[in-house]
Each structure stands twice: as C-alpha cells, then as structure tokens.
BAMAR-725789 format. One line per 3 residues: their letters; for each residue x, y, z of N, C-alpha, C. Coordinates in pm, 1 decimal, m for minus. Example, Ala and Ser with C-alpha at 12.3 -4.5 7.8 and 13.67 -1.06 7.14 Angstrom:
2
as = 1319.0 m569.0 780.0 1230.0 m450.0 780.0 1320.0 m330.0 780.0  1285.0 m225.0 708.0 1367.0 m106.0 714.0 1290.0 3.0 787.0
***
This chain:
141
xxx = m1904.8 m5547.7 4825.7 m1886.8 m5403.5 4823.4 m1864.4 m5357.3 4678.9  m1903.9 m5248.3 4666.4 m1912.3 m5193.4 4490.0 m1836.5 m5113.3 4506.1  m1715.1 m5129.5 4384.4 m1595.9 m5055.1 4422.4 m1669.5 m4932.9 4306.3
xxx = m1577.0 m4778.1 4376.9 m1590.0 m4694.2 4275.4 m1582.7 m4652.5 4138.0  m1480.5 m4728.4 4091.0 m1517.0 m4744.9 3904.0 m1604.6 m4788.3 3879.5  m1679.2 m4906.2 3981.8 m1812.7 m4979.4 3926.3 m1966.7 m4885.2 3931.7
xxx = m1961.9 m4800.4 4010.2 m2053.4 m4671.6 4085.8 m2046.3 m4594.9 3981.7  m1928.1 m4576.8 3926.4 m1930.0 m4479.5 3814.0 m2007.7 m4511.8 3638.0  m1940.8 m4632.1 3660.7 m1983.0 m4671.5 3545.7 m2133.8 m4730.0 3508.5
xxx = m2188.5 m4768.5 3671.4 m2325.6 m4813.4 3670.5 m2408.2 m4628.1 3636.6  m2315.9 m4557.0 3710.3 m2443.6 m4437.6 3660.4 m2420.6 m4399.2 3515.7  m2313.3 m4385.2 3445.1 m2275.7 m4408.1 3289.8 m2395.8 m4424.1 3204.6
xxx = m2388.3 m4585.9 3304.4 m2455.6 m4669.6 3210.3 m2627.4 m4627.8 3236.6  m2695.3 m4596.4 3346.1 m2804.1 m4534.2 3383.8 m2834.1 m4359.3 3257.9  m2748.9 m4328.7 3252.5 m2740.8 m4178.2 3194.7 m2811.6 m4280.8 3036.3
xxx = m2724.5 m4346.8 3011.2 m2698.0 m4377.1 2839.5 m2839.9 m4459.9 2850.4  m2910.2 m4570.0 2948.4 m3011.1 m4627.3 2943.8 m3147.6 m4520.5 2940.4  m3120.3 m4387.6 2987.1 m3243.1 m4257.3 3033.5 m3227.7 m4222.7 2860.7
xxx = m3127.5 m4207.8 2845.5 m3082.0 m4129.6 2668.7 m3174.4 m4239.1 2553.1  m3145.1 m4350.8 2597.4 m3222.2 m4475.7 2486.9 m3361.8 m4450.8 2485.0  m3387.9 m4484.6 2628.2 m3571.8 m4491.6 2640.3 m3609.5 m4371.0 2642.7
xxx = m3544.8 m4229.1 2637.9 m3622.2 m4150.7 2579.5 m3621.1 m4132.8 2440.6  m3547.5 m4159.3 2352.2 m3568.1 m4176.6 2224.8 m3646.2 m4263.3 2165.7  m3650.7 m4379.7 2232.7 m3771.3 m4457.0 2159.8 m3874.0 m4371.5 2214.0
xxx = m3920.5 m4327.8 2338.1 m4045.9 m4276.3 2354.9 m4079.5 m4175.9 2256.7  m3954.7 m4086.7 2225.4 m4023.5 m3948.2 2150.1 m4046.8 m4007.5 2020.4  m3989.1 m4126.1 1970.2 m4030.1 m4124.2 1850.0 m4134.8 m4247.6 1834.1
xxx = m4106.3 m4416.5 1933.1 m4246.1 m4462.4 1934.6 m4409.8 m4412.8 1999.1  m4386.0 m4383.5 2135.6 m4451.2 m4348.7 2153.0 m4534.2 m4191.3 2103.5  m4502.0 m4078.8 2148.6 m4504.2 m3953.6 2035.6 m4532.7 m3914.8 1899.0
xxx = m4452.5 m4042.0 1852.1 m4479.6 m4061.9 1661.1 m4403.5 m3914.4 1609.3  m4291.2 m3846.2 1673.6 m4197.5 m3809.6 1621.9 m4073.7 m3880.7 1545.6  m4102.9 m3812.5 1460.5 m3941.2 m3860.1 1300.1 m3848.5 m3773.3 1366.1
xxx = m3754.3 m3889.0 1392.3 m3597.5 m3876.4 1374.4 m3559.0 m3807.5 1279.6  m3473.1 m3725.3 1309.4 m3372.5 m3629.6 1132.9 m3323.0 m3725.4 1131.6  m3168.8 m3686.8 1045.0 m3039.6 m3760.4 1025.7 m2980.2 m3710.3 1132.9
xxx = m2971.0 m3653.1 1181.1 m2884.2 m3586.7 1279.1 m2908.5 m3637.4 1430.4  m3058.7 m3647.5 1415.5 m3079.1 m3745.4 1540.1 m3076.4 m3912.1 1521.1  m3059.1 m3950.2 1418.7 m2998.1 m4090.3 1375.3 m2872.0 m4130.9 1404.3
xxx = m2786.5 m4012.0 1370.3 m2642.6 m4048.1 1439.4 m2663.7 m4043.7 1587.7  m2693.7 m3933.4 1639.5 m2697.3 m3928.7 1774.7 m2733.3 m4083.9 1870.3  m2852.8 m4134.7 1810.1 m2909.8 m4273.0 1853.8 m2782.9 m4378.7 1804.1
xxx = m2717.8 m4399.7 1699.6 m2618.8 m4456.8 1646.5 m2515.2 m4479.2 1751.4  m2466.2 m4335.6 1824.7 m2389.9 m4350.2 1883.3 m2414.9 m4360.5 2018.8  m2523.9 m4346.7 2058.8 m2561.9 m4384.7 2165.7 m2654.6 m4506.9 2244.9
xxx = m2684.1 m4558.5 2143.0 m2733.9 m4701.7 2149.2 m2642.1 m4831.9 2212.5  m2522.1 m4807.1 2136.2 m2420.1 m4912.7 2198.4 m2354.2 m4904.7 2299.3  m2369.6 m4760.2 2349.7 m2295.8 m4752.6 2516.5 m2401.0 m4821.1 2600.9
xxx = m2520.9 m4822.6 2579.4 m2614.1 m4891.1 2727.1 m2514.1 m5050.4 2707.8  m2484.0 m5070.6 2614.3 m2409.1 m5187.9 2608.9 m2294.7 m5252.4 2679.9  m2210.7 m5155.3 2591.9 m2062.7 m5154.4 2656.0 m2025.9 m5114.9 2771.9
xxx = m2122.6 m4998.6 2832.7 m2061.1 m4955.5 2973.9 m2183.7 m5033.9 3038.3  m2289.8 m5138.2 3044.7 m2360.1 m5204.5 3122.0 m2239.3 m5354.6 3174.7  m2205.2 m5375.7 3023.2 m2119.4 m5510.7 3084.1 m2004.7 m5468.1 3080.3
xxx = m1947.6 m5345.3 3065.7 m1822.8 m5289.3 3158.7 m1851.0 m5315.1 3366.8  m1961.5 m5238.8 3322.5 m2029.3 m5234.3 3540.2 m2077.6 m5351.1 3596.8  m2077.8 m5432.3 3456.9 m2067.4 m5592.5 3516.5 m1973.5 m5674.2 3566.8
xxx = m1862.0 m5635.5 3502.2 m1741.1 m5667.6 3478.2 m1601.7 m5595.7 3548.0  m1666.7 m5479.2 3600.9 m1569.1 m5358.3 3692.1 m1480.1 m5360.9 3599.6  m1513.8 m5282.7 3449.8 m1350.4 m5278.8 3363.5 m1324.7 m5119.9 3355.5
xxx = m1242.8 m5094.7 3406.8 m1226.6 m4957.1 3416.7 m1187.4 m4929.5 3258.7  m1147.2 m5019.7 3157.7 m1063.5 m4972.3 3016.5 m1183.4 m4977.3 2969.2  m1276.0 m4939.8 3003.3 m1357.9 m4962.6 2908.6 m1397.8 m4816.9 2849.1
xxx = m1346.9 m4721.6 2919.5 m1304.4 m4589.5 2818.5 m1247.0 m4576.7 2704.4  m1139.1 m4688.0 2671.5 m1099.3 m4666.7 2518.8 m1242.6 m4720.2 2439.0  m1325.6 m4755.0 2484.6 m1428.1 m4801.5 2372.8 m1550.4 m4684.2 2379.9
xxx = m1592.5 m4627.5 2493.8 m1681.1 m4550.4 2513.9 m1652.3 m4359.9 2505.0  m1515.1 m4377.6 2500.3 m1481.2 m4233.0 2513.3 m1532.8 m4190.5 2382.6  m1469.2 m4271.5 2264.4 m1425.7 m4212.9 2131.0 m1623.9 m4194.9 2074.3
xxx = m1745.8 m4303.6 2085.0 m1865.1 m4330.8 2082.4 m1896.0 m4176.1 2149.6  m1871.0 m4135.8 2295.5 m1935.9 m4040.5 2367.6 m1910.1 m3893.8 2327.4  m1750.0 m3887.4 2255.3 m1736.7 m3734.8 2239.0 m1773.0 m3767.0 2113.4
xxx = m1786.7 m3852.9 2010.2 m1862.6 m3840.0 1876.1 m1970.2 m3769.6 1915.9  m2068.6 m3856.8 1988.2 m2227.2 m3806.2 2017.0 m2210.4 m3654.7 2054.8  m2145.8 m3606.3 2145.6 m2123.7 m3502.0 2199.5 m2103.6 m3397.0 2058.2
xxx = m2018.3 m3417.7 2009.0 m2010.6 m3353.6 1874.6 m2121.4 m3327.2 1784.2  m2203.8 m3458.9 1782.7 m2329.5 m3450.7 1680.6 m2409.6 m3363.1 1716.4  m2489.5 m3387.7 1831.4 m2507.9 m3312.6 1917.9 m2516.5 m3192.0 1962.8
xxx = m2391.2 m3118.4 1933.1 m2347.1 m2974.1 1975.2 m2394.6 m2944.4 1841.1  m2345.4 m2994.2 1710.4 m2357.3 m2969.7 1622.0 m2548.5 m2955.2 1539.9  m2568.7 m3015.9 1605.5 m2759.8 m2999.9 1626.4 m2812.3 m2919.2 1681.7
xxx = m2769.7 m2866.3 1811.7 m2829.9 m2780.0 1857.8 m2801.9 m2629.9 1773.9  m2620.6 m2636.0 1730.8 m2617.2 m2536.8 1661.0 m2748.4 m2484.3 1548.5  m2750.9 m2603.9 1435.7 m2824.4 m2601.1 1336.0 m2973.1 m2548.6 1426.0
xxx = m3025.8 m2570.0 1509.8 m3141.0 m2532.6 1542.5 m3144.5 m2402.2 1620.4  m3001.3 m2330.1 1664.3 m2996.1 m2215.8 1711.6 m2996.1 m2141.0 1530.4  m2945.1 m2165.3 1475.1 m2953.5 m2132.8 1324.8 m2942.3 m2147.0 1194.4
xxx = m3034.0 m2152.6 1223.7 m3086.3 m2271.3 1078.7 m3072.3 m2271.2 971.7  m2983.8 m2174.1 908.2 m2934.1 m2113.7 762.4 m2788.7 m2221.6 767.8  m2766.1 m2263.1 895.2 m2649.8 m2307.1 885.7 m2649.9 m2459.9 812.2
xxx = m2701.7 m2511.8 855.2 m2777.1 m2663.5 772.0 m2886.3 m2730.1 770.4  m2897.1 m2817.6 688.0 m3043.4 m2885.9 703.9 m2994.7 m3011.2 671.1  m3092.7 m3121.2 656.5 m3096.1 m3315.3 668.5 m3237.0 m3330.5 603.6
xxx = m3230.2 m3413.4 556.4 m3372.1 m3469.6 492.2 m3488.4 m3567.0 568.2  m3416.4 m3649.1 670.4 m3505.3 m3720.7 699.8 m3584.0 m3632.0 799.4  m3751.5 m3742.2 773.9 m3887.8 m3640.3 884.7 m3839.1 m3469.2 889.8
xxx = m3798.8 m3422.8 775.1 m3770.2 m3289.0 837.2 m3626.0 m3231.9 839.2  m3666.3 m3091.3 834.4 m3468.1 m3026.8 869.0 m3469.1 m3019.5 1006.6  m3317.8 m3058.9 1032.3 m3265.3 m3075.3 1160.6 m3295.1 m2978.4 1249.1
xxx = m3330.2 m2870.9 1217.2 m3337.2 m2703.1 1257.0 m3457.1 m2714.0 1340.9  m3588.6 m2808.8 1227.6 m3708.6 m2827.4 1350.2 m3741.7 m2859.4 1515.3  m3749.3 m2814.5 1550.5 m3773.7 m2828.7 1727.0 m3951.5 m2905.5 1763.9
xxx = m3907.4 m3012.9 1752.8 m4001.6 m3112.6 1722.7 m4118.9 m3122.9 1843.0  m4047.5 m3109.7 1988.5 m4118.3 m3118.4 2117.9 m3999.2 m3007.2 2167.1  m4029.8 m2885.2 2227.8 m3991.6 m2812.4 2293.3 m4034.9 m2834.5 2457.5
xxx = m3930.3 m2867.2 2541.3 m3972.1 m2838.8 2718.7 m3884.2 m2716.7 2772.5  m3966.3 m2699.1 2864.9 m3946.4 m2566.7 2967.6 m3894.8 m2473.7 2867.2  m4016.5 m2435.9 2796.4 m4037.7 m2329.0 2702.3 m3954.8 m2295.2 2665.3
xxx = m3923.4 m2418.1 2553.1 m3812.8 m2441.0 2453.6 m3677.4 m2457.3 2510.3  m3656.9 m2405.5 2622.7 m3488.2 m2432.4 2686.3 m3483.3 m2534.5 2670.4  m3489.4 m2647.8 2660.1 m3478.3 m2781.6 2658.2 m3520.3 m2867.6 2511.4
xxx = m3461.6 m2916.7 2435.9 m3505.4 m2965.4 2297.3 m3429.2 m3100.7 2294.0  m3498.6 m3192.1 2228.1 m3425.7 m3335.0 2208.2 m3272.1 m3331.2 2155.2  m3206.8 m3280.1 2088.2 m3076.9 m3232.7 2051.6 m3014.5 m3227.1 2165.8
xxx = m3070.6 m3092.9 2236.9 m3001.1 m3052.9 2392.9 m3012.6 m3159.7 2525.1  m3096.2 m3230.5 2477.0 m3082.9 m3308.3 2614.5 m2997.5 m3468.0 2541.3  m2971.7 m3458.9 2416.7 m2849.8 m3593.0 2356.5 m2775.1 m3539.2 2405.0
xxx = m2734.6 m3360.0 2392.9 m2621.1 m3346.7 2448.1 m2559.7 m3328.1 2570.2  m2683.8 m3307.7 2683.3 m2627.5 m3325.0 2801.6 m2561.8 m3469.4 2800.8  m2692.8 m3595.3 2797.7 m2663.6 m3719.6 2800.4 m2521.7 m3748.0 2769.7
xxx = m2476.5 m3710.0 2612.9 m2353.5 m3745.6 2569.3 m2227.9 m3690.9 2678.5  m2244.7 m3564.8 2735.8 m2160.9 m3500.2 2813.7 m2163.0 m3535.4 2995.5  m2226.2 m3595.0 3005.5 m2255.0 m3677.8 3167.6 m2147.8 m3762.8 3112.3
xxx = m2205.8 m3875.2 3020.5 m2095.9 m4058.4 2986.0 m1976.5 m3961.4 2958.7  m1942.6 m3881.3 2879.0 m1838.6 m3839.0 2850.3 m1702.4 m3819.1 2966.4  m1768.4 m3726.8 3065.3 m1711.3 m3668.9 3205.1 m1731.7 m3788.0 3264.2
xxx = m1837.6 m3916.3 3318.7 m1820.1 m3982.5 3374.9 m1696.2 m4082.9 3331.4  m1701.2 m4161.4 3211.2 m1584.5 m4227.5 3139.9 m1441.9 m4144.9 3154.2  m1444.0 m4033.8 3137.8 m1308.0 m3989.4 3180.8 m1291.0 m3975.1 3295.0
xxx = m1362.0 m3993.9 3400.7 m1340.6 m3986.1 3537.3 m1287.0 m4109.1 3556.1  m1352.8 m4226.8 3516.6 m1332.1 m4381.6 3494.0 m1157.7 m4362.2 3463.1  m1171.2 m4342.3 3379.7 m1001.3 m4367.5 3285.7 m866.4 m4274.9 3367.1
xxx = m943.2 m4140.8 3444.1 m831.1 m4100.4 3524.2 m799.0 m4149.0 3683.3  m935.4 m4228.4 3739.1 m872.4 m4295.4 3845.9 m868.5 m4436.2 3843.9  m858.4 m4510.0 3717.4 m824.8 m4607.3 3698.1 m627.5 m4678.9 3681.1
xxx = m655.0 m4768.0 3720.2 m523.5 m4807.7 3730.2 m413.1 m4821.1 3578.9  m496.4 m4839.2 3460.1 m485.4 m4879.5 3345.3 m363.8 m4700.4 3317.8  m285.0 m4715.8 3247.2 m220.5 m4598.6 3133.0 m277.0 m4617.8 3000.5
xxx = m387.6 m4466.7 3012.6 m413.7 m4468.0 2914.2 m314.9 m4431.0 2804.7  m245.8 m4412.1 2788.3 m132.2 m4398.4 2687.5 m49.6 m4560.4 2629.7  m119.4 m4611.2 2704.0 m32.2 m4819.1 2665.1 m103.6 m4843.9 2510.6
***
C-alpha cells in the first residue's frame, strides 16, 4: 500500500520530471537559447527530479528541508522572469537574448516558458509543504 507522503511526493516528483523534459525539449529539440534567467530556473530545478524521486523511493517525508529552500528559489526566479517579460525596462541577461524575449508563446501568449517554470516551481512548492505539514517530522528540530 502507498502511503500518502509517498503519493505526494511521487506527484512532486512527476511535476519536476514534466518541468525537466520540457526544457530540454524547448531548447534541444526547438533549438531555443536559454537566457540566464532560464539557467537558474533549470539549476534549480534539475536536482529536485532527484531528490524528491529517491525521497518517493524512500517515503522520506524530511525531504522538504532539501526541496523547499531549491523550490521557493525557483519560484522566485521565476516570478522574477515573468516580471522582466511583463516589463522589460525592468531588466535584461545576456545569454541567447534578454530575458524579456518570449521565445515560444502558447495559448496566445498566456502561457510562456518563464510562466509555466513558475507554475512547475509552485505545484513542488505547495506539494513539499503539504509533505512537511502532515508529516510526522518538527519542522522546527
């Protein structure tokens, strides 16, 4: 039987595995350049398919002190990307381009690679803290 921290953390880890392989696609397959901004984003989201895969291997519910601090980073980068591309006076990055560019726009533009790191980041985020508040562990130890 698959206990519920493990349910949680297997979809975590499903969210953060959808977040990976679409980044390699947009940029191997596609032959879209990464900014810097989407470098961190991949940075920080690369190592959760990790940590929360052999967390859901492992049923470790603590495995929020390692994924929380990784998920609201991303979440941050993230927010902070979409900003720059809601307005673009606000900053720019050098690599393939300023961050501001909207490289592949879906559902006519509502949707941009930035915005969908940041859903991604904000699913693991809410899921991991769901993890850590019905887990047995104090997070405060």
């Amino acid at each position: 039987m698959v206990s519920s921290t493990r349910g949680v953390l297997a979809v975590s880890t499903l969210v953060a595995v959808v977040a990976t392989v679409g980044s390699l696609f947009f940029s191997l397959s596609l032959g879209l350049v990464p900014c810097e901004l989407c470098w961190y984003q991949r940075i920080l989201m690369y190592p959760l398919v990790v940590v929360l895969a052999v967390a859901t291997i492992e049923d470790r519910p603590g495995v929020y002190r390692t994924a929380l601090p990784l998920s609201v980073l991303g979440m941050a980068v993230s927010a902070y990307h979409v900003y720059v591309q809601i307005a673009p006076s606000a900053g720019t990055c050098t690599l393939g381009g300023g961050c501001s560019a909207i490289q592949y726009p879906m559902l006519g533009g509502l949707l941009t690679i930035p915005r969908l790191a940041l859903i991604a980041f904000f699913l693991v985020t809410v899921l991991v803290a769901g993890v850590c508040l019905v887990s047995q562990d104090d997070p405060w130890d």
